[in-house]
Residue frames relative to the residue before (quaternion, step in Angstrom):
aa qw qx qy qz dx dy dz
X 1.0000 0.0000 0.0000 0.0000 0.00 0.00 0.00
X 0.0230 0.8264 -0.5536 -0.1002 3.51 -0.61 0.82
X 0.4787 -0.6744 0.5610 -0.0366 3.18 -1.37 2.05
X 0.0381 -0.7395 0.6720 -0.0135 3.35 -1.46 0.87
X 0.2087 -0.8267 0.5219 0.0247 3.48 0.18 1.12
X 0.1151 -0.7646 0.6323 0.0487 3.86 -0.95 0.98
X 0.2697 0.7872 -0.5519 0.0545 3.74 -0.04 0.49
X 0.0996 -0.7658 0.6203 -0.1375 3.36 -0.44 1.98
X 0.2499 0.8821 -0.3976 0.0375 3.37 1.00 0.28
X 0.7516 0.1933 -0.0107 0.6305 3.56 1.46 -1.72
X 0.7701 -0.1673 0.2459 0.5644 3.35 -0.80 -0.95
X 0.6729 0.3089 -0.3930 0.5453 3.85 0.62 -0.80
X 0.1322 -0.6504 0.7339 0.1448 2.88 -2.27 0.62
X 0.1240 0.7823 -0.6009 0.1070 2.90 -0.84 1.24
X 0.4075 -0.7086 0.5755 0.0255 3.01 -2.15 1.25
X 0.1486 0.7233 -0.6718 0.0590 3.64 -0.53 0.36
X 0.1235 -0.6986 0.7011 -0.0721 3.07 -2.03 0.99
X 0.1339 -0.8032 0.5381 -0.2177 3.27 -0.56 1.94
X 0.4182 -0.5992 0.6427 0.2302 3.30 -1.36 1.21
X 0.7779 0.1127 0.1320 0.6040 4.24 -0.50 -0.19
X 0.7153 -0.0790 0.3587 0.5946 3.36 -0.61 -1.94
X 0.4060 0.6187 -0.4938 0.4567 3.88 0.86 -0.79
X 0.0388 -0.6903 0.7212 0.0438 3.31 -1.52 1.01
X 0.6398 -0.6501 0.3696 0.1772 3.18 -0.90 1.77
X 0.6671 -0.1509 0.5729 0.4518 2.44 0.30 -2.50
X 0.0242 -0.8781 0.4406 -0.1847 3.44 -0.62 1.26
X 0.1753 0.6196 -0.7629 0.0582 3.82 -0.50 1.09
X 0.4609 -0.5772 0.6683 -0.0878 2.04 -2.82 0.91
X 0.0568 0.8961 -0.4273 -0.1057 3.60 -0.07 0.11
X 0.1194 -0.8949 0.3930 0.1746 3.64 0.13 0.30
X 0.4343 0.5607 -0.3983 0.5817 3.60 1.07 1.43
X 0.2813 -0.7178 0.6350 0.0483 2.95 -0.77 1.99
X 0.5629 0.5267 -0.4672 0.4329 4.03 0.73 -0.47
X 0.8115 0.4981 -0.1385 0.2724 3.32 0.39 -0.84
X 0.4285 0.7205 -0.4787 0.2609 3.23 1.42 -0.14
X 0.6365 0.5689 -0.4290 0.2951 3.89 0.73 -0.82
X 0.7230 0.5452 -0.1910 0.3790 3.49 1.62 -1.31
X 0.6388 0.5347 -0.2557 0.4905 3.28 1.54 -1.12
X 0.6160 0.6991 -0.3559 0.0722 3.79 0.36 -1.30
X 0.7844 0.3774 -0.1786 0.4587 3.17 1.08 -1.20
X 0.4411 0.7009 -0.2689 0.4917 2.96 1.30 -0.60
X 0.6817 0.2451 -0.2387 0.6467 4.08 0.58 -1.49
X 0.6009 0.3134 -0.5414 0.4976 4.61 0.16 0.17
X 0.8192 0.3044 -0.4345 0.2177 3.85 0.13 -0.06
X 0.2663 0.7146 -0.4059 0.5037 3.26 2.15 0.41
X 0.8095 0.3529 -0.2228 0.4128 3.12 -0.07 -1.53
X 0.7471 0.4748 -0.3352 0.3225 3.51 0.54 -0.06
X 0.5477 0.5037 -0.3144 0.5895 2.91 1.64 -0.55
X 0.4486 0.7298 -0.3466 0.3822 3.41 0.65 -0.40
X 0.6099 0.4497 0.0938 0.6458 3.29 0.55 -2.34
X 0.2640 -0.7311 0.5924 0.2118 3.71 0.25 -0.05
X 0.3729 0.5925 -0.5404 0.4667 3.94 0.65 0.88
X 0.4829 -0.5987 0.6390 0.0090 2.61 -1.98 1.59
X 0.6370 -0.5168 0.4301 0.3771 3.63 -1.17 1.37
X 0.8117 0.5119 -0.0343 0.2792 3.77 0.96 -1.12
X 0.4793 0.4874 -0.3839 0.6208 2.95 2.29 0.02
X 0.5908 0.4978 -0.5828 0.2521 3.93 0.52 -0.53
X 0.4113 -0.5587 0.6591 0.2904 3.75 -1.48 1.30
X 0.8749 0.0419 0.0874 0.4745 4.08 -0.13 -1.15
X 0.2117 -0.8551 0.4640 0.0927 3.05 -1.71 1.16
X 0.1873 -0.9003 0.3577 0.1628 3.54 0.49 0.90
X 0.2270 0.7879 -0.5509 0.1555 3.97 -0.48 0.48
X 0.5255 -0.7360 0.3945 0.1629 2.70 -0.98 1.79
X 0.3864 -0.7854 0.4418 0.1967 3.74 -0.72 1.06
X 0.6696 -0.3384 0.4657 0.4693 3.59 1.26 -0.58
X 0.4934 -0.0153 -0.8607 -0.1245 1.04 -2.72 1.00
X 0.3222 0.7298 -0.5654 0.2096 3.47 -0.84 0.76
X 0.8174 -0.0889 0.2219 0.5242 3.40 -1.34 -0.94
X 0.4521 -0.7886 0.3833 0.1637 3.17 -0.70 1.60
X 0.6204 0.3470 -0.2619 0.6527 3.49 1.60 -1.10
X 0.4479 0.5982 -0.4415 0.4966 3.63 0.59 -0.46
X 0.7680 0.2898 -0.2304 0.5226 3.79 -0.41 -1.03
X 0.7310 0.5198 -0.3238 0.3009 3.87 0.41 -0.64
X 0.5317 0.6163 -0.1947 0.5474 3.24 1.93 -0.51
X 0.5949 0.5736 -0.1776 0.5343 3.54 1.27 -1.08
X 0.8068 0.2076 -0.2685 0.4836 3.41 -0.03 -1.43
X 0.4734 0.7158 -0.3379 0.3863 4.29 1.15 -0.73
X 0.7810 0.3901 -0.1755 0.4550 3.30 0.86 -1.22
X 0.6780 0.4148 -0.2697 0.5436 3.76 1.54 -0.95
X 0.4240 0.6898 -0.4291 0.4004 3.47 1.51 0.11
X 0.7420 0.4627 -0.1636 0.4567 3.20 0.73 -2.14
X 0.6991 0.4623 -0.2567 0.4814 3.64 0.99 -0.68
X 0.7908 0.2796 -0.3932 0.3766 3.26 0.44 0.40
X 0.3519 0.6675 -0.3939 0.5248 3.28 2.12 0.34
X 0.6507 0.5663 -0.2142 0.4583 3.62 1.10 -1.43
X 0.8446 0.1821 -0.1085 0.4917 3.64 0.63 -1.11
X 0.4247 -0.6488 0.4819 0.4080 3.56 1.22 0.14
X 0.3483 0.7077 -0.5564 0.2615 3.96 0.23 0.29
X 0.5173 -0.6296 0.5158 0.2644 3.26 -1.70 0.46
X 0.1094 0.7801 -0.6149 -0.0382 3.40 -0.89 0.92
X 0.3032 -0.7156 0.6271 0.0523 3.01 -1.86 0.47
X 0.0372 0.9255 -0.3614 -0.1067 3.63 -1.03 0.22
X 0.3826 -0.8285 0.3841 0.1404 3.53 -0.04 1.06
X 0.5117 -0.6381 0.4972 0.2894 3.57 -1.16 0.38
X 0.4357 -0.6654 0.4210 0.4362 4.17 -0.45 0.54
X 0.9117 0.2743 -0.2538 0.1707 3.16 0.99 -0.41
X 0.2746 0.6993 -0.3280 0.5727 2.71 1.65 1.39
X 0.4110 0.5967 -0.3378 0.6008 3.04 1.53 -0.12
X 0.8270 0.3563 -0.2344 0.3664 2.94 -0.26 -1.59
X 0.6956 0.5676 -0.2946 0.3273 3.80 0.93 -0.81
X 0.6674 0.3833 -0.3340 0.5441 3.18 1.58 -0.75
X 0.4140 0.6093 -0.5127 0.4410 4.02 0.45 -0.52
X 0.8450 0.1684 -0.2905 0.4162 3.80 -0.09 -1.36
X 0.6884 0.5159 -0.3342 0.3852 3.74 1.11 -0.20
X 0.5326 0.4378 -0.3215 0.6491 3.54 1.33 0.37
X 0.7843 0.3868 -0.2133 0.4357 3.40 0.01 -0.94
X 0.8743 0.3086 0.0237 0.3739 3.66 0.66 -0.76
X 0.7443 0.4223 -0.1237 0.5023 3.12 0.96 -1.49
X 0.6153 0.6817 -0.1844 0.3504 3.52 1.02 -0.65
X 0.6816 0.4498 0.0519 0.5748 2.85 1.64 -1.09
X 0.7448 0.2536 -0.1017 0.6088 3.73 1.46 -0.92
X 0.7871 0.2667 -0.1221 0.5426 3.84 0.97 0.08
X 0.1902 -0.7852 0.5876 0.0442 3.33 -1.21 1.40
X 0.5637 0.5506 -0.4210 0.4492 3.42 1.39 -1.00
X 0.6059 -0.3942 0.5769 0.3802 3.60 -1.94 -0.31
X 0.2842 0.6616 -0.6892 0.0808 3.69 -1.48 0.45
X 0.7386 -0.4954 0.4553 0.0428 2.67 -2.04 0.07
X 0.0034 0.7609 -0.6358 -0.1295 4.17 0.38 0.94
X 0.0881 -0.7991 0.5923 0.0538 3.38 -1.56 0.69
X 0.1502 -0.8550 0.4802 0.1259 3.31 0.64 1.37
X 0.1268 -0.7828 0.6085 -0.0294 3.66 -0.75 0.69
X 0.0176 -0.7563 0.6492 -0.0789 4.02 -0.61 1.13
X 0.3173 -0.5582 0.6271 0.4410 4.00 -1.06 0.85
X 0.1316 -0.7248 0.6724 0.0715 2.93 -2.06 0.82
X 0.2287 -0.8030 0.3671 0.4101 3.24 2.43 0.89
X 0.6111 0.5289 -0.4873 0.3308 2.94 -1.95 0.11
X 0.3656 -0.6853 0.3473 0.5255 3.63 1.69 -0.12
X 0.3882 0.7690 -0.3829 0.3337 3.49 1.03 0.80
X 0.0294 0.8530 -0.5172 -0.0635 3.53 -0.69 0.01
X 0.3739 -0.6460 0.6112 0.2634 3.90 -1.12 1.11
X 0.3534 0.6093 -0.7081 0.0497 3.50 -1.31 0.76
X 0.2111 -0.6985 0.6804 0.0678 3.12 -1.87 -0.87
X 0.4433 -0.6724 0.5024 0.3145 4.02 -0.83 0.86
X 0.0800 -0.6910 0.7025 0.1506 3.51 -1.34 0.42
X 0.1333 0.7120 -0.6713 -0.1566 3.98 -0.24 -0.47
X 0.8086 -0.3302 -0.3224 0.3649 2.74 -0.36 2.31
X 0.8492 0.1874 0.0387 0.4922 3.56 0.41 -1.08
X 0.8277 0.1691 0.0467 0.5330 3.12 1.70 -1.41
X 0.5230 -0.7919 0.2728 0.1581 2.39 -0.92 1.76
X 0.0410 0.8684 -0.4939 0.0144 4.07 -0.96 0.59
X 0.4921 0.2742 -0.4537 0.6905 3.10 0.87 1.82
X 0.6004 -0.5205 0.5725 0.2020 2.97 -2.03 0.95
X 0.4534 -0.6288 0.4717 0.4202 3.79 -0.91 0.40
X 0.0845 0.8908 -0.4336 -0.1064 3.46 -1.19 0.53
X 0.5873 -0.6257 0.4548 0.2382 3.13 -1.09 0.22
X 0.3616 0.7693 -0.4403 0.2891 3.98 0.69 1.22
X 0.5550 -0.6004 0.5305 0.2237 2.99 -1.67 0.37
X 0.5267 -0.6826 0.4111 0.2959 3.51 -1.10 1.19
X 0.5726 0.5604 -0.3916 0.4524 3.39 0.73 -0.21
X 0.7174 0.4952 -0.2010 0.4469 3.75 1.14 -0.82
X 0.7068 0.4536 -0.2399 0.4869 3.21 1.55 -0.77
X 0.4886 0.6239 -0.5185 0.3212 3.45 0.81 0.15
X 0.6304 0.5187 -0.4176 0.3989 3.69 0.54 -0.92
X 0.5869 0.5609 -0.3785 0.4446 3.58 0.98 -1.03
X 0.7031 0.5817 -0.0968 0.3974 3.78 0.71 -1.33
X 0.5223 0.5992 -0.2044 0.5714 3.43 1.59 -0.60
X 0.7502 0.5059 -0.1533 0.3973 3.19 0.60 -1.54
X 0.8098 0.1960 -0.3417 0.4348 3.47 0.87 -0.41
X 0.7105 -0.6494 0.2708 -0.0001 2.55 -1.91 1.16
X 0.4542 0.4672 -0.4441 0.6150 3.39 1.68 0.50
X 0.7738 -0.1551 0.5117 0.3397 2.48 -2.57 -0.71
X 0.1229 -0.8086 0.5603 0.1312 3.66 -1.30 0.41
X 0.1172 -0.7391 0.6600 0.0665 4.08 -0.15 0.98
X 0.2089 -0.5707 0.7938 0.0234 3.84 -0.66 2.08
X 0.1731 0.5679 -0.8021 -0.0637 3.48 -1.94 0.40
X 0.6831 0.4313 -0.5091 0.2969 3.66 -1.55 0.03
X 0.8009 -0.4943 0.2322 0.2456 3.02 -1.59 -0.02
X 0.4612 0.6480 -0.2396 0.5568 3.37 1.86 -0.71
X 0.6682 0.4843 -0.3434 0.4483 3.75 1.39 -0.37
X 0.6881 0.4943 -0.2659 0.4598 3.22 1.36 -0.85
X 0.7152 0.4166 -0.3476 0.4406 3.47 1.24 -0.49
X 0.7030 0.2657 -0.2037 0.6274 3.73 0.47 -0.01
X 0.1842 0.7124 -0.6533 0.1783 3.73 1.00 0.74
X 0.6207 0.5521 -0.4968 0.2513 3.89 0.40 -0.62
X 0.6414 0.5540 -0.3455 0.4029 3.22 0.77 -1.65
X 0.1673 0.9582 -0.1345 0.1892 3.74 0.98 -0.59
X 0.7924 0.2446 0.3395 0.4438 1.75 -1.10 -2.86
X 0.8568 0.2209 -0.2755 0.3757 3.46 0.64 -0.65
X 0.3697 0.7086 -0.3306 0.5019 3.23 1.23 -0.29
X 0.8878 0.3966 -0.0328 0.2312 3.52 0.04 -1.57
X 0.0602 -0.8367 0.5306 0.1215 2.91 2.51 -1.65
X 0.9318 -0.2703 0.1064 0.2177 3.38 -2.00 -0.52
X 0.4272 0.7671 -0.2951 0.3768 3.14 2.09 -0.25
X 0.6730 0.3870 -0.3015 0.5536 3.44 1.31 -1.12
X 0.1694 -0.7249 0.6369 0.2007 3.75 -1.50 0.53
X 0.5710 -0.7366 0.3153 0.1787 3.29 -0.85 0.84
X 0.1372 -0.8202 0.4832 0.2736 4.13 0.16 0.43
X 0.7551 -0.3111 0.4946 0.2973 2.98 -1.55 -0.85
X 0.6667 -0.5158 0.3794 0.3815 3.82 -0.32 0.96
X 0.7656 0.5470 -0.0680 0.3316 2.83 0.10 -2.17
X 0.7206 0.5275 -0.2349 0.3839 3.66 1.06 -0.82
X 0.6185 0.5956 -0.2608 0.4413 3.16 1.62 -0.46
X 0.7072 0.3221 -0.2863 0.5605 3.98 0.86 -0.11
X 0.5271 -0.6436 0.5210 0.1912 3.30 -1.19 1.11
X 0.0984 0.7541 -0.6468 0.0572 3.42 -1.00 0.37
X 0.5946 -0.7103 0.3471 0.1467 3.16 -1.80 0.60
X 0.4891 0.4903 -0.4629 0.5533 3.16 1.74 0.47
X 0.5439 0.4811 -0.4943 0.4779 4.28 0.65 -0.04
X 0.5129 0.7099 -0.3712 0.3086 3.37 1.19 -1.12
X 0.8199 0.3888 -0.0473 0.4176 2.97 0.44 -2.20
X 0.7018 0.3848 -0.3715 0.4704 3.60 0.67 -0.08
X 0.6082 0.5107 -0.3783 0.4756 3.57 0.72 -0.38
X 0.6182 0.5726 -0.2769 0.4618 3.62 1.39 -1.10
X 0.6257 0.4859 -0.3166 0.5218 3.43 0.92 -1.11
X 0.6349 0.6622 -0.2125 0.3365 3.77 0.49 -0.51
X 0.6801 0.3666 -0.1094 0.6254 2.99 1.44 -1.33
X 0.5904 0.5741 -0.3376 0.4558 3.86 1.32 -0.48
X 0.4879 0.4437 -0.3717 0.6534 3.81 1.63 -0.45
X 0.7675 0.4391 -0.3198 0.3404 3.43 -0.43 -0.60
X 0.7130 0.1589 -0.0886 0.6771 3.87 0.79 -0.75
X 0.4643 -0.4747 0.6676 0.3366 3.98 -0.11 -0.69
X 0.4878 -0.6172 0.5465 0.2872 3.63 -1.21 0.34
X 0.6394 -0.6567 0.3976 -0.0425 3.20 -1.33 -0.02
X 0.4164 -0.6564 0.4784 0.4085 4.22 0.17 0.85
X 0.4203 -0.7869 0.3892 0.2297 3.37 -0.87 1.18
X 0.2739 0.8146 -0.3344 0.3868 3.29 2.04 0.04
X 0.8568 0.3073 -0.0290 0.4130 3.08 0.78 -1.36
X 0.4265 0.4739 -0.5412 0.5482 3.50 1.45 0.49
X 0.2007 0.6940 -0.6899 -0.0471 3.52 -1.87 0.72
X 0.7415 -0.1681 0.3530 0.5453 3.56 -1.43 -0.13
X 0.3713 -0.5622 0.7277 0.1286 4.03 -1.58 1.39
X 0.1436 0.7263 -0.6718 0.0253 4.30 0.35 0.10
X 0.5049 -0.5549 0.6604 0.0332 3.66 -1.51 1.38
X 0.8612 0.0361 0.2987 0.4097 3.27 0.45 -1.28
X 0.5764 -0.6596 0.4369 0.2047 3.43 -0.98 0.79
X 0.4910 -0.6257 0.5287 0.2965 3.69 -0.51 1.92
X 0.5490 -0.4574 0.6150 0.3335 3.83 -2.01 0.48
X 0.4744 0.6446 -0.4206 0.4273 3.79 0.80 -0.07
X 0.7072 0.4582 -0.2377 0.4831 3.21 0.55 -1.75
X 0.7633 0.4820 -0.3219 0.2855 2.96 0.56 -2.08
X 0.6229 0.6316 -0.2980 0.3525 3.91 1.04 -0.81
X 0.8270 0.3555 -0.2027 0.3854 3.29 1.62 -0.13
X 0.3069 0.6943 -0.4506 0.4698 2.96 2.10 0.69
């Protein structure tokens, strides 16, 4: 099966293209302005690249959100129009489901027997942050839309270990570190930034299990109401 992963979630855009789990081929961009100018442009690279035809890809995966509001609208628009264009199967995931399976497949499985607690964590600027509670695999909080300063008490309170990953950890890592002390365990770098090769295998997974979906019905995951909207209430 050959996957094309769109993950426009934060500041990086990134493409990857995968046989199964086999990664093809993979750019990365690190320019949140640029995502409208670069996108197509880095899917008709990477394919040419990978020597694949727009018309062999079986499934298109692209990450629906929460994140960058114009960011995510570019992403899910473009894997929208492209699977409208080539009739393909697509599918779309939440970022922060991403992030929870990546460190709980990839990591946790392998380095931890006790029970805990993943706490994905995305900036949601504004000193704000997108997350939600997993206690291990499954998930047991609504996703929200809070301030680090508010979510400590909540974070305190439980009674495992806690595994922060995303980017919202790295930017307000202080408030954390002290706050939290020995409760939080530390990951790997790498585990904190979304990308479109975790994207596409985790997508390609969930497309066996359920089947994919009318691209009609994939849109932007929004937390909250754009400064657009809010300016016209």
């Amino acid at each position: 099966m050959i996957v094309l992963g769109i993950e426009t979630a934060t500041d990086v855009l990134s493409i990857a293209l995968l046989e199964d789990d086999k990664v093809l081929g993979e750019m990365n961009v690190y320019e949140n302005k640029q995502h409208t100018k670069n996108i197509v442009l880095m899917i008709k690279n990477t394919l040419e690249i990978c020597s694949i035809n727009k018309n062999d890809i079986d499934l298109i995966c692209v990450d629906e959100g929460p994140g960058s509001f114009t960011s995510l609208r570019i992403g899910v628009s473009t894997a929208r129009a492209l699977a409208q264009f080539t009739k393909k199967n697509i599918i779309s995931m939440k970022s922060l489901d991403i992030l929870m399976q990546n460190i709980y497949v990839n990591y946790l499985l392998q380095k931890y027997s006790e029970e805990y607690y993943i706490i994905p964590m995305l900036d949601a600027r504004k000193n704000r942050i997108y997350t939600t509670i997993y206690q291990n695999d499954k998930r047991i909080e609504e996703y929200l839309d809070i301030s680090p300063q508010k979510y400590i008490d909540q974070l305190i309170s439980l009674k495992k270990k806690l595994i922060l990953v995303g980017n919202g950890v790295l930017m307000y890592y202080n408030i954390w570190q002290d706050s939290l002390k020995e409760k939080m365990i530390l990951i790997p770098h790498n585990f904190h930034q979304l990308n479109a090769v975790t994207l596409s295998q985790f997508g390609r997974k969930l497309y066996l299990n359920q089947g994919g979906i009318k691209y009609s019905q994939i849109n932007p995951a929004y937390l909250r109401k754009s400064d657009a909207e809010l300016s016209l209430e």
